[in-house]
C-alpha positions in Angstrom: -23.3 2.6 20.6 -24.2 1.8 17.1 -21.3 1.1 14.7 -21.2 0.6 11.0 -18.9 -1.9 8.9 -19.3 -1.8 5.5 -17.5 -4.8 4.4 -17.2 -8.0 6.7 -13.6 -8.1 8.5 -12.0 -11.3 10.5 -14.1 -12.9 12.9 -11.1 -11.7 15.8 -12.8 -8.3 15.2 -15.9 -8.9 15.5 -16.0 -11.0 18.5 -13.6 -8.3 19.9 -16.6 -5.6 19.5 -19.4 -7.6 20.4 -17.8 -8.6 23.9 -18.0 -5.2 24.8 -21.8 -4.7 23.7 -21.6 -2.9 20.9 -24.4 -3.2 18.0 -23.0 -4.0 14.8 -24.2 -3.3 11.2 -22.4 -5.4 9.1 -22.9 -4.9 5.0 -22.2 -8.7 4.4 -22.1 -8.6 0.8 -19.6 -7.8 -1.8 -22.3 -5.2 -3.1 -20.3 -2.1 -3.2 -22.8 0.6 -1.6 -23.2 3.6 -3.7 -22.2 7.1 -1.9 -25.5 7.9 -1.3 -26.1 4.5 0.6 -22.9 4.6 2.2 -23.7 7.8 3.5 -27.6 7.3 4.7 -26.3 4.4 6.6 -23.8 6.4 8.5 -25.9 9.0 9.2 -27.8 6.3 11.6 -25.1 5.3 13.3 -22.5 6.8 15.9 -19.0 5.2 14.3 -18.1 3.3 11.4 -15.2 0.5 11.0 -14.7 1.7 7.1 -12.9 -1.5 4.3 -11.5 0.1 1.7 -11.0 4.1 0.6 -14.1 5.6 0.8 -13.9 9.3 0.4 -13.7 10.8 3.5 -14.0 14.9 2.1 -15.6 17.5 3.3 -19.4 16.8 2.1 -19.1 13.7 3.7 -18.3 14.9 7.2 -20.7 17.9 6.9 -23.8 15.2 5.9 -22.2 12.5 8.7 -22.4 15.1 12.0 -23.3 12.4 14.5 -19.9 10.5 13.3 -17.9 10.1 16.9 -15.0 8.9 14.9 -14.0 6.8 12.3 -11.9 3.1 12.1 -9.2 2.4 8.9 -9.2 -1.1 8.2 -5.8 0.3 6.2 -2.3 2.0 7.2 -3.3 4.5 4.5 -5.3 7.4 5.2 -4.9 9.9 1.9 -8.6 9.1 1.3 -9.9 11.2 4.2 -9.8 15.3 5.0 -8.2 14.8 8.1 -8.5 18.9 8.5 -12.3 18.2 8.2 -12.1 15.6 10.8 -9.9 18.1 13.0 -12.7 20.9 13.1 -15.1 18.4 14.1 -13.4 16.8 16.6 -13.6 13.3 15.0 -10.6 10.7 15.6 -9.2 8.6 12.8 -8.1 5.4 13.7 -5.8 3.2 11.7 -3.9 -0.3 11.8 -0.4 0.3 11.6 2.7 -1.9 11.9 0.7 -5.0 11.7 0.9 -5.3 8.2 4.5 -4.2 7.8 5.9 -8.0 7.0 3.3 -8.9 5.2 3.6 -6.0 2.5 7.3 -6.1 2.8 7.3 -9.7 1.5 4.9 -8.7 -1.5 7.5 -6.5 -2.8 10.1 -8.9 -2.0 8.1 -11.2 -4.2 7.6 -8.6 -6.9 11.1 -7.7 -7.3 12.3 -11.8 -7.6 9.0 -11.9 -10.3 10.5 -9.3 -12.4 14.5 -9.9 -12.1 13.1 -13.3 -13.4 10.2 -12.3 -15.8 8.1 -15.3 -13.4 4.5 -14.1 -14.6 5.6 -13.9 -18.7 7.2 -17.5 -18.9 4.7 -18.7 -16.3 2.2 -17.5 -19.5 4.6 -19.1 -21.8 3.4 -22.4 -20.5 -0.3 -21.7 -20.6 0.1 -20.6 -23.7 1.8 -23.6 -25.4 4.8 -21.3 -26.0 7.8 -23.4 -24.1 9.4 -24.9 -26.3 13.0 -26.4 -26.7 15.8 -24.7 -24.9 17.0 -21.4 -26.3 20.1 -20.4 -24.5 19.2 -16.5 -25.1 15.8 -16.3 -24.8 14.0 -14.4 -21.9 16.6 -13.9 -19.7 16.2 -12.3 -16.4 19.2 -10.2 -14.2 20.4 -11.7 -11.0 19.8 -9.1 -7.6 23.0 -10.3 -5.5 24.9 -7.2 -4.6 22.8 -4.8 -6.3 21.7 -1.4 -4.7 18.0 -0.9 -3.1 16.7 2.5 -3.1 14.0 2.8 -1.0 11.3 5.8 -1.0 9.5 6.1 2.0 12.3 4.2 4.8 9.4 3.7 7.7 8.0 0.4 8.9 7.6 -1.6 5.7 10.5 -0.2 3.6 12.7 -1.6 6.8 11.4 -5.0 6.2 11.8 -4.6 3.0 15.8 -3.5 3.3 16.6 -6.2 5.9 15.1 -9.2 3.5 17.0 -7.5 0.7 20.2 -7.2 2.7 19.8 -10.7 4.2 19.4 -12.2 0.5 21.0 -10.8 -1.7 23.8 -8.5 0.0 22.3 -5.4 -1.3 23.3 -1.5 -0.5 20.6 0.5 0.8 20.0 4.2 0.1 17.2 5.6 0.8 14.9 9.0 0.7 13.0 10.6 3.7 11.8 13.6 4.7 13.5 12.8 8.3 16.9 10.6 8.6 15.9 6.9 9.4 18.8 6.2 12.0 18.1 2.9 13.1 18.2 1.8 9.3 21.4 3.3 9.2 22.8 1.6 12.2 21.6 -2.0 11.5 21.4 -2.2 7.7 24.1 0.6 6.7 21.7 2.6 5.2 22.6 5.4 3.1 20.3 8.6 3.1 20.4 10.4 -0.1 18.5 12.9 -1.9 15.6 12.0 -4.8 17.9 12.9 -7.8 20.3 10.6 -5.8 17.9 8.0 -5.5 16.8 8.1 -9.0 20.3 7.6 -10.3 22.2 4.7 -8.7 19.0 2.8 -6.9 18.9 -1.3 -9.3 15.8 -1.4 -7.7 13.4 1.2 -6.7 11.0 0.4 -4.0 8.0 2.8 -3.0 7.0 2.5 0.9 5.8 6.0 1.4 2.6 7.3 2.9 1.1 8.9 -0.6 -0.3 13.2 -0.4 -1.4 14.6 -2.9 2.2 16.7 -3.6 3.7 13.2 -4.3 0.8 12.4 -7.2 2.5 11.3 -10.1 5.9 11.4 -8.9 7.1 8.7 -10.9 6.4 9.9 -14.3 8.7 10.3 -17.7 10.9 12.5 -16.2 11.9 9.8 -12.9 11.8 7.6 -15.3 14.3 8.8 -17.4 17.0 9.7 -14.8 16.6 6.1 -13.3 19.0 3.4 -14.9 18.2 1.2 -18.0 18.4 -1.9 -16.0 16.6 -0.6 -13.2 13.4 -2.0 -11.3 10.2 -0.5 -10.1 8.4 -1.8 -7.1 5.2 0.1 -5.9 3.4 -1.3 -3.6 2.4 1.5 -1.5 -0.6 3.7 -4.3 -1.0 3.5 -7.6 -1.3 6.7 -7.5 2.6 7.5 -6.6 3.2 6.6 -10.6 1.6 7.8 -14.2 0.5 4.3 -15.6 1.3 5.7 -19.4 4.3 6.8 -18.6 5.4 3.7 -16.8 4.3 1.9 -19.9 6.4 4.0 -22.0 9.3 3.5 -20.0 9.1 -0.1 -19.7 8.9 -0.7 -23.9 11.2 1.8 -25.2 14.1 0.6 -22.8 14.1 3.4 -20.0 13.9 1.3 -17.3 14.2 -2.5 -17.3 11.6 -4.1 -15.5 8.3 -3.2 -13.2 6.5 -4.9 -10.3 2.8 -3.2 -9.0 0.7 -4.4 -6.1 -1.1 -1.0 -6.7 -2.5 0.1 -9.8 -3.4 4.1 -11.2 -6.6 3.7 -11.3 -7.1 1.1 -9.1 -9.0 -1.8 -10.0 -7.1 -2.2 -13.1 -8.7 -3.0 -16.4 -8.0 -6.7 -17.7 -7.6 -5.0 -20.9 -4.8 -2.6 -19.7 -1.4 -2.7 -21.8 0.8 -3.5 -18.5 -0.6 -7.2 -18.4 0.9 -7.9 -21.8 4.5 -6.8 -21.0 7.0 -9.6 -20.3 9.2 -7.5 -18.1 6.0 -6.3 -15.9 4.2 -8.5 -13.1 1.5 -6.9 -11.3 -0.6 -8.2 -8.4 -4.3 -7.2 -7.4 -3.2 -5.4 -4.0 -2.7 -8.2 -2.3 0.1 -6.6 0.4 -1.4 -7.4 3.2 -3.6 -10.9 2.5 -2.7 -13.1 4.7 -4.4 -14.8 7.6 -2.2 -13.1 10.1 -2.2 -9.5 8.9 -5.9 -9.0 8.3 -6.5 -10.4 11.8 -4.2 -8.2 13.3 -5.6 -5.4 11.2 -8.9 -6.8 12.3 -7.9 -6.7 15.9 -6.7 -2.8 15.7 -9.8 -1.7 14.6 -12.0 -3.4 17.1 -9.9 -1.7 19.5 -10.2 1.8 18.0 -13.9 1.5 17.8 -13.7 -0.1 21.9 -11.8 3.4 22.9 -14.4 5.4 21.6 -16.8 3.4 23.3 -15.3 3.7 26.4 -14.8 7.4 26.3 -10.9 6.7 25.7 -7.8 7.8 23.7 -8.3 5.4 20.2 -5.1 3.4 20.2 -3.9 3.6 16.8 -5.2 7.5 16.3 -3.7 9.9 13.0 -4.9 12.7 14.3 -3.9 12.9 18.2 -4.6 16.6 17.9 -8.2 16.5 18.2 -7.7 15.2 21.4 -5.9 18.2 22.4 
């Protein structure tokens, strides 16, 4: 079985793969391979472990036919036509879970950075700027007691409610598509609808899987019906919010502060009018970098790829109907 990876993962993956006798073709630069590339080198090959969110539409599965099935090295899968994978038969494998803590503490971070303004005085200092004391200047908003409103209440946004709870006492409400009853049990979560969530969360805290009828949801018009000394947190897709908007919001006093892991687009431009707000602290998707997530991720993929070697059930499979 020949496999694919287009961009070098933790050694605990590849050691996992090549145990079982499975011939690797590693891209082992930080080249980013054109479509056309990408796509020639699938096409001589029987699976691929894919890093990063390659689009997965349509073309590419009718170009790809000898594809057996396909490894994340993500939780996300919005980037691939899981319909076209259905009619085809191919499984999608991703690494869920594993990451959960990780991202979770990101936002944690995030939220902290902005209540604080961290990243502007931190740029204060570089910039010469500290000065004497000023017993009015640049003051941040403490988060003890305040209310959490978390979009998306799954695996992440539960780590993310129990640090919040832990730390700082905070209420949880939340918005699902489904009730999140264990939330509810151990953190007293509150299930509420989105106007709801809008209007009393202090901080607002994306951890939802992003489709395309969620694009943009947080735009001028969230923005507006969200509190003036409210947060943002979005670490989930930059494309969950309208990057104009947000900036709008954040200078004309809509909203108070913002914190971004993602970006809309994503890289983002070092030239981009985000970086230069004081209440705004954004981060180069950096959720799950640490030497224990990416090895577990690392580890779930190599497993994915092993089931389809062996004929078997992948392990951490988004579409379990093609199996069917």
């Amino acid at each position: 079985m020949n496999v694919f990876i287009n961009k070098n993962i933790p050694e605990a993956g590849i050691l996992l793969l090549q145990e079982k006798g499975i011939n690797l073709t590693i891209n082992p630069t930080e080249k980013i391979l054109s479509r056309n590339e990408f796509i020639a080198i699938c096409k001589k090959n029987d699976a691929l472990l894919n890093v990063g969110t390659n689009n997965f539409d349509e073309d590419f599965f009718e170009q790809c036919p000898n594809l057996k099935g396909i490894a994340l090295f993500s939780v996300g899968f919005d980037y691939v036509n899981i319909p076209s994978a259905n009619s085809r038969k191919i499984p999608i494998g991703n690494t869920p879970d594993v990451l959960s803590r990780a991202t979770s503490d990101i936002a944690f971070l995030l939220i902290q950075s902005v209540a604080r303004k961290s990243f502007f005085n931190h740029k204060r200092i570089l910039d010469g700027k500290w000065g004497s004391f000023d017993a009015l200047a640049n003051l941040g908003q403490e988060l003890y007691g305040k209310t959490l409103g978390i979009f998306g209440l799954g695996r992440i946004g539960f780590e993310m409610a129990k640090k919040c709870k832990a730390a700082f006492g905070m209420n949880i409400i939340y918005h699902n598509r489904s009730r999140n009853e264990n939330a509810e049990k151990e953190l007293n979560a509150k299930f509420v609808d989105f106007e709801t969530l809008l209007a009393e969360s202090d901080i607002l805290s994306i951890h939802s899987n992003y489709s395309a009828e969620n694009n943009e949801l947080f735009n001028k018009n969230t923005f507006a019906k969200m509190k003036s000394n409210s947060i943002f947190i979005n670490t989930a897709r930059g494309k969950f919010h309208n990057e104009e908007d947000l900036f709008y919001a954040l200078t004309n006093n809509i909203i108070w502060g913002a914190g971004l892991d993602v970006t809309n687009p994503e890289p983002m431009l070092q030239n981009n009018p985000l970086l230069s707000l004081p209440n705004c602290c954004i981060l180069p998707h950096i959720g799950s970098a640490t030497y224990e997530a990416r090895n577990a991720m690392a580890v779930c993929a190599a497993q994915n790829i092993i089931a389809l070697f062996e004929n078997k059930k992948m392990p951490f499979c988004v579409n379990e109907e093609v199996y069917n």
